[in-house]
C-alpha positions in Angstrom: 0.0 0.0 0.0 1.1 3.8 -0.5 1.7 5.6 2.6 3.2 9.3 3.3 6.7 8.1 3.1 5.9 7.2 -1.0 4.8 10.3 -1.3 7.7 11.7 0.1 9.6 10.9 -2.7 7.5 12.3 -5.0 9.2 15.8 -3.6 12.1 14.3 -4.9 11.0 13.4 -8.7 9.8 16.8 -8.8 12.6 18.5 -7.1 15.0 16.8 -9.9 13.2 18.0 -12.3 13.1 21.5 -11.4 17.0 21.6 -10.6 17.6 20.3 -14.4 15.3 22.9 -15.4 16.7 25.1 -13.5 20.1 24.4 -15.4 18.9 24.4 -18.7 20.2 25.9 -21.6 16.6 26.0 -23.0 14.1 26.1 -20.1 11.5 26.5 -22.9 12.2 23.6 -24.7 11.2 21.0 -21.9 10.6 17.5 -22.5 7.0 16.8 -21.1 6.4 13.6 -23.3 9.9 12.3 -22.6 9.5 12.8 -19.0 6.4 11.5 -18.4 7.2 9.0 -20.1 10.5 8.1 -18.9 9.6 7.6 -15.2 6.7 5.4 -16.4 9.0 3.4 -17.4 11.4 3.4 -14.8 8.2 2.9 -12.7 7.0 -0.2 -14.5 10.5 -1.9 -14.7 10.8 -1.3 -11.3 7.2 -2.6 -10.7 8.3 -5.7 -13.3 11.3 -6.8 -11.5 10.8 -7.3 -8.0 6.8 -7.9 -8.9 6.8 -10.4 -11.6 7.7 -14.0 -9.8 9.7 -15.2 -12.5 11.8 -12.1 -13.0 11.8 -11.6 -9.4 13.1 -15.9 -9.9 15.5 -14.4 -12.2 17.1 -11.8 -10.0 17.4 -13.8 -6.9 19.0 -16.2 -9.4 21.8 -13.2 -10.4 22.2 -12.8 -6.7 23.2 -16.3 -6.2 25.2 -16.4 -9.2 27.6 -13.2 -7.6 27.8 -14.8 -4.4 29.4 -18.1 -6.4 31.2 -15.2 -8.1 32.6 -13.8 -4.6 32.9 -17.1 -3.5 35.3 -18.3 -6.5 37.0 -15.0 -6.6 38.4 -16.0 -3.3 39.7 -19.3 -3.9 41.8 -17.6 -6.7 43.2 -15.2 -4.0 43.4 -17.7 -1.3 46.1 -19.6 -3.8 47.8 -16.3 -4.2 47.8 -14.8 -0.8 46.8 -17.2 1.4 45.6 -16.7 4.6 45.9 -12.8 4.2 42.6 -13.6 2.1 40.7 -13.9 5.3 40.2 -17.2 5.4 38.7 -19.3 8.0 42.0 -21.0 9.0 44.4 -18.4 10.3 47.8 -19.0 11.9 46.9 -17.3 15.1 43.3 -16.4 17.2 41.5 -14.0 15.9 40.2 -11.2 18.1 38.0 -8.9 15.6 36.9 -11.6 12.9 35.1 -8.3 10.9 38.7 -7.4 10.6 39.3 -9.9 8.2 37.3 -8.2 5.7 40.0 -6.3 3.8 39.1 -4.4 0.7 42.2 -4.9 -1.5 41.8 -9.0 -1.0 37.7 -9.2 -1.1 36.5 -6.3 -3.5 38.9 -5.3 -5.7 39.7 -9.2 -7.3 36.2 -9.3 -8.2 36.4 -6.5 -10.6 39.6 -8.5 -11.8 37.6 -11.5 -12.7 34.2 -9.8 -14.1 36.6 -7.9 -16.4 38.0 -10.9 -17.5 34.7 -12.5 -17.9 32.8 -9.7 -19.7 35.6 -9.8 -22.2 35.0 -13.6 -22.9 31.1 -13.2 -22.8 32.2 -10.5 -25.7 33.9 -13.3 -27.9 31.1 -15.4 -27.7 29.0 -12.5 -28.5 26.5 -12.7 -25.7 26.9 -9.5 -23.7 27.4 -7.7 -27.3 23.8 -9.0 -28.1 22.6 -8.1 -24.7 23.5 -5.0 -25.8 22.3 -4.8 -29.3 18.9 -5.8 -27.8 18.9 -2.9 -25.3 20.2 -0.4 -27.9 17.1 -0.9 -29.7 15.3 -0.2 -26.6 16.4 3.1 -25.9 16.2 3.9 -29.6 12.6 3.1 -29.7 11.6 4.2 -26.4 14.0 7.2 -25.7 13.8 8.5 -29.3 17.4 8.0 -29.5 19.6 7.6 -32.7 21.1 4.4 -33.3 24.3 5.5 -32.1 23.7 7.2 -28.9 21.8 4.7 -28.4 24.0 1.8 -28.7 26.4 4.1 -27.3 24.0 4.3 -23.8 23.1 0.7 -23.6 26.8 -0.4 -23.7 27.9 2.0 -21.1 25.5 0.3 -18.4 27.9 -2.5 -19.0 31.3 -1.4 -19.6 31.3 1.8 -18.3 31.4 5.9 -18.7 34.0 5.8 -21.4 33.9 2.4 -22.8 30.6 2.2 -23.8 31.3 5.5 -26.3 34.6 3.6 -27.5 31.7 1.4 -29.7 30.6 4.8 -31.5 34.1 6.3 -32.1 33.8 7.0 -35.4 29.9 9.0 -35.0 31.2 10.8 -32.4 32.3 14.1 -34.0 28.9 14.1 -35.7 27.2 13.7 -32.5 25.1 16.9 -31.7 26.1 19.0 -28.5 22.9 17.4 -27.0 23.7 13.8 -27.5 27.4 14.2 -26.5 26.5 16.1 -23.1 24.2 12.7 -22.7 26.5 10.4 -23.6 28.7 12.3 -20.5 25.5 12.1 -17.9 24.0 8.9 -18.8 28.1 7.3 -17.9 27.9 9.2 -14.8 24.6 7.9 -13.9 25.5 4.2 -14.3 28.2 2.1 -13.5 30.3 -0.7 -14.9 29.4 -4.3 -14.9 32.8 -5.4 -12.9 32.1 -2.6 -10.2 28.3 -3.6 -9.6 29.7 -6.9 -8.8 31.8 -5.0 -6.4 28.9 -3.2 -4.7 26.8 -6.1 -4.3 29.8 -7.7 -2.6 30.5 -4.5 -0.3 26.3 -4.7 0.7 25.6 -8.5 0.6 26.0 -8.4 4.7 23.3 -5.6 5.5 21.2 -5.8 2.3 19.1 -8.6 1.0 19.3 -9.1 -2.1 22.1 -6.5 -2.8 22.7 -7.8 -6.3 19.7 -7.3 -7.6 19.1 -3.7 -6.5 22.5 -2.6 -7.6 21.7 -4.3 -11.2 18.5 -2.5 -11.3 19.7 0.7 -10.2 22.5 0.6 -13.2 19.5 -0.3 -15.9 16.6 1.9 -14.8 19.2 4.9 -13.9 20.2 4.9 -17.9 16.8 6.4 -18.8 17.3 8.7 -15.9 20.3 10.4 -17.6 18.6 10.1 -20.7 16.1 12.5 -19.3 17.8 14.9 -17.3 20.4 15.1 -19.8 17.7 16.3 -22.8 16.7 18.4 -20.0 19.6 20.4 -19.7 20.9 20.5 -23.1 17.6 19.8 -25.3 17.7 17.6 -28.5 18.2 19.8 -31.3 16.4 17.5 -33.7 17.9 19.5 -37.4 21.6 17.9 -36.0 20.1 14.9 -35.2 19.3 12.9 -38.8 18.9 9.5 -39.0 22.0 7.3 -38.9 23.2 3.6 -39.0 23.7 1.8 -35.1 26.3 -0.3 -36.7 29.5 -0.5 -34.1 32.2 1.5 -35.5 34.9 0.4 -32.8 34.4 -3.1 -32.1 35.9 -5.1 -29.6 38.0 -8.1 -30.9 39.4 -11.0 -29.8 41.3 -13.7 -31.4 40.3 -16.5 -29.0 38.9 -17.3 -25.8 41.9 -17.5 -24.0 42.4 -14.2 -25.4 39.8 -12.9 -24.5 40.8 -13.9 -20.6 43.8 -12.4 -21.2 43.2 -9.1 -22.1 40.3 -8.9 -19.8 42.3 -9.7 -16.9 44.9 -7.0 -18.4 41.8 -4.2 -18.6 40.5 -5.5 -14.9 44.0 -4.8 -14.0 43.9 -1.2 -15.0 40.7 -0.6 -13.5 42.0 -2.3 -10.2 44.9 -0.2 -9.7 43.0 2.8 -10.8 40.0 2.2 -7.8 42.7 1.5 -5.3 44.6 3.9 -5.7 41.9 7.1 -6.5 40.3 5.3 -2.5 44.0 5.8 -1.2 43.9 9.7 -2.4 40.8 10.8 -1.6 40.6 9.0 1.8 43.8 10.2 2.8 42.4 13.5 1.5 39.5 13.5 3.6 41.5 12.4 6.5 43.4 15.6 6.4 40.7 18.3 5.4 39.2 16.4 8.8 42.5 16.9 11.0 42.8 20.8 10.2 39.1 20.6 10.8 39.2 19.3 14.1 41.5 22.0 15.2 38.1 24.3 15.6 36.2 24.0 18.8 33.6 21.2 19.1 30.0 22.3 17.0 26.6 20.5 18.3 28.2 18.3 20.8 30.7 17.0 18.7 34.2 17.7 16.3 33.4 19.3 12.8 34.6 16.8 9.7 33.9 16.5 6.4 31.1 13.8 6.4 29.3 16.2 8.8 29.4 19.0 6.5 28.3 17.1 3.7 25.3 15.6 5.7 24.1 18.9 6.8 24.0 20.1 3.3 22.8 17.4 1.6 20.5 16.3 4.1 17.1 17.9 2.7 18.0 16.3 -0.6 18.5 12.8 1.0 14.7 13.4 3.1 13.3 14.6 -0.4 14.4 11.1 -2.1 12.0 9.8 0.8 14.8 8.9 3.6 13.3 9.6 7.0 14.3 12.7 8.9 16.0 11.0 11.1 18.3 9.2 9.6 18.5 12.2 6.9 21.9 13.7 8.5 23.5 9.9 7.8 22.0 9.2 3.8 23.4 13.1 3.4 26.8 12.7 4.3 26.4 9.4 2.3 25.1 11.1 -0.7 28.1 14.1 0.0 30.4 11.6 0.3 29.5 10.0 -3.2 29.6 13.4 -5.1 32.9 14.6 -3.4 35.3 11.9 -3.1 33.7 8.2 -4.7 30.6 6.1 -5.2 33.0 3.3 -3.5 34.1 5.3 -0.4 30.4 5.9 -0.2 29.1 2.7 -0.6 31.7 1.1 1.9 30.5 3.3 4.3 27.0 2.4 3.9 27.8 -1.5 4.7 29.3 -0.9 7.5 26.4 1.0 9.0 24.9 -1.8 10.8 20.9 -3.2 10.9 19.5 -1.8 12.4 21.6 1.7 13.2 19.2 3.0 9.8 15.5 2.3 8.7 15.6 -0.9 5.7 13.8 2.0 3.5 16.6 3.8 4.1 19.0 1.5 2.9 17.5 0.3 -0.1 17.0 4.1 -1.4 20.3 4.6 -1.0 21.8 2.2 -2.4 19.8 3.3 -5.7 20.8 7.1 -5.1 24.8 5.9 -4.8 24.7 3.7 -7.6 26.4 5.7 -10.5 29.7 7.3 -11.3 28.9 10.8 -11.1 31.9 12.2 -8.6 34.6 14.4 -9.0 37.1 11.8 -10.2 35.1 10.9 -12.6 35.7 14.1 -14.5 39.0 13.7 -14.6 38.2 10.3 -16.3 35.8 11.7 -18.9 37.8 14.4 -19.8 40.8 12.4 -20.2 38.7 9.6 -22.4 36.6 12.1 -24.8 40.0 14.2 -25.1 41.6 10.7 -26.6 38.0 9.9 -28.4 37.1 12.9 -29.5 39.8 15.4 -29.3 38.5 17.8 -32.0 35.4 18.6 -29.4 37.7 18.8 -25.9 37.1 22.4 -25.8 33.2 21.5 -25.1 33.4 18.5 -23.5 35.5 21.0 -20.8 32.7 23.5 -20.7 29.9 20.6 -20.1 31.6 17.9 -18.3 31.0 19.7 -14.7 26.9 20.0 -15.6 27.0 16.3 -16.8 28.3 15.4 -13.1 25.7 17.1 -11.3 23.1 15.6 -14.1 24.4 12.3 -13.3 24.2 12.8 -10.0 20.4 13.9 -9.7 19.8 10.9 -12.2 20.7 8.3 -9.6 18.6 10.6 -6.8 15.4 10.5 -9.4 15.8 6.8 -9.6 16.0 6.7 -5.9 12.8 9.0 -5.8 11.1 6.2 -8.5 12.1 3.4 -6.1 11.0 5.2 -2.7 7.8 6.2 -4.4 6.6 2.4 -4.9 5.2 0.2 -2.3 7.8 -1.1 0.2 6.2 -4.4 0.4 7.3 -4.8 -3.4 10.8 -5.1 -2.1 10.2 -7.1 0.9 8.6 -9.8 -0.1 
């Protein structure tokens, strides 16, 4: 049944909207069709997969298959580090066994062997018809080009700059619109290795962790899709018809191959997480000494992931969080946007059941699921400059409003989800 709390959220879808109208380069040109029509849909898949038994079958069945994943993952780094892997046999008595859970040797390998596995699933041409089939999705339902559209569909798989890596060729034709939402929509999702990851961080504290951070990946691409047009509106005299044919194919010359040079791309992408985690946290950790130097405010020392909850706290009650734990899904949200969607979403699983409402929880976990942070414009910049270097002057004086865009797509897909029944996702 609705209650006040889903209509709570209902703030929040309209409070998106107004900030991206707000932001506009064309607050006349809004997209009423596209809107309304693109949180029906988010609506309705949310409604479809955790309301449909078999789908609902079908996800519980992914979250099984990435606790096999974990669970395989860590024989492969028990052989290689042995008992610094955490497992049950240590040399000497445990006093903390939580302590054992150590990023580097339970997180990060599973990105190494999703990489490696997405790049086989490639060669046998499964994922790239996974993503063919949702390409023609967006083009039919989002009005989208073939292109962009292909373009969008594969970055909800391989991430914010691979997914335009398939387009290379189209995109110096792209119109201003359709680049700034190529940008937004990468920011909005995330990778296929990382949501692996997440589910992994959240498996403890969440039920069914998986399956919300897959669906908060698919429905948030339509989100960006619409906040993006928002912003920059289609201009529909650049935007002629063109061919969806992949123009920068991924290729492999056998399966083991295809291991190979996955593991050597899961590599990057390993060493690139830890060590962006190792900068910003040690960041943090000294914006938070110099901060601690000023006298105690509200009963206790200022820091950075106070600030950030204060500010972003109304945003965090208007995606339907409760007021009380508002202060906590702020500096959570803060935390995302500022430093990573990892730091944020490690600090979310180690919040303890119980400490926050289950509502709570599962909204957030929508609301950090995307790439939209400050690192990540670095990334995009540094991608579209190599992709597209003839256009780096405007990707520079849009990639800073595709962030935020990004950002307020995962918080309107957290809206969606807080605005349907809570007994959907409890059952």
């Amino acid at each position: 049944m609705f209650s006040l709390q889903n209509a709570q959220s209902l703030v929040g879808i309209a409070s998106v909207l107004a900030i991206c109208w707000a932001m506009s380069e064309n607050r006349r040109r809004f997209p009423w069709k596209l809107a309304l029509g693109a949180i029906a849909v988010q609506a309705l898949l949310v409604a479809a997969l955790f309301g449909l038994p078999a789908i609902r079958a079908g996800l519980i069945g992914v979250g099984h298959a990435v606790e096999g994943l974990a669970a395989s993952t860590q024989q492969g780094v028990t052989f290689v580090f042995g008992f610094l892997a955490g497992t049950p046999n240590q040399p000497y008595a445990l006093t903390n066994p939580s302590a054992m859970f150590v990023f580097a040797f339970r997180v990060l390998p599973v990105i190494l062997v999703v990489c490696a596995l997405a790049a086989l699933l490639w060669h046998w041409r499964i994922l790239k018809w996974i993503t063919q089939g949702f390409g023609i999705v967006f083009e039919r339902t989002m009005g989208l080009r073939g292109p962009p559209a292909l373009a969008t569909a594969a970055t909800v798989f391989m991430g914010q700059v691979e997914g335009p890596i398939f387009i290379r060729s189209y995109l110096a034709s792209l119109s201003r619109s359709e680049l700034f939402m190529l940008i937004a929509v990468g920011m909005a999702c995330v990778s296929g290795s990382t949501m692996v990851a997440y589910a992994t961080i959240l498996a403890a504290v969440l039920p069914n962790a998986a399956a919300h951070v897959l669906t908060a990946s698919i429905i948030s691409a339509p989100a960006g899709v619409l906040l993006a047009r928002i912003v920059v509106p289609r201009d529909r005299e650049a935007e002629t018809d063109t061919g969806a044919d992949a123009a920068a194919d991924k290729v492999y010359d056998s399966s083991v191959d295809a291991l190979i040079k996955g593991t050597s791309d899961g590599l990057a992408i390993v060493l690139n997480v830890g060590a962006t985690l190792i900068v910003f946290v040690a960041l943090v950790a000294m914006v938070n000494g110099i901060l601690g130097l000023f006298p105690d405010i509200a009963g206790g020392p200022l820091s950075v992931e106070r600030i950030l909850g204060v500010v972003f706290a109304p945003l965090a009650w208007a995606i339907g969080v409760p007021w009380t734990d508002a202060p906590a899904a702020g500096s959570l949200l803060g935390v995302k946007l500022v430093l990573t969607e990892f730091t944020a979403f490690i600090n979310l699983g180690a919040i303890p059941v119980g400490q926050i409402e289950e509502r709570t929880r599962v909204i957030m976990t929508y609301a950090l699921c995307g790439f939209a942070n400050v690192a990540s414009v670095g990334i995009n910049l540094a991608g579209f400059s190599v992709l597209v270097p003839e256009r780096r002057a405007e990707i520079v004086g849009m990639v800073w409003k595709a962030m935020i865009t990004g950002f307020l797509a995962t918080c309107l897909t957290a809206s969606i989800v807080g605005a349907m029944p809570s007994a959907l996702f409890a059952r």
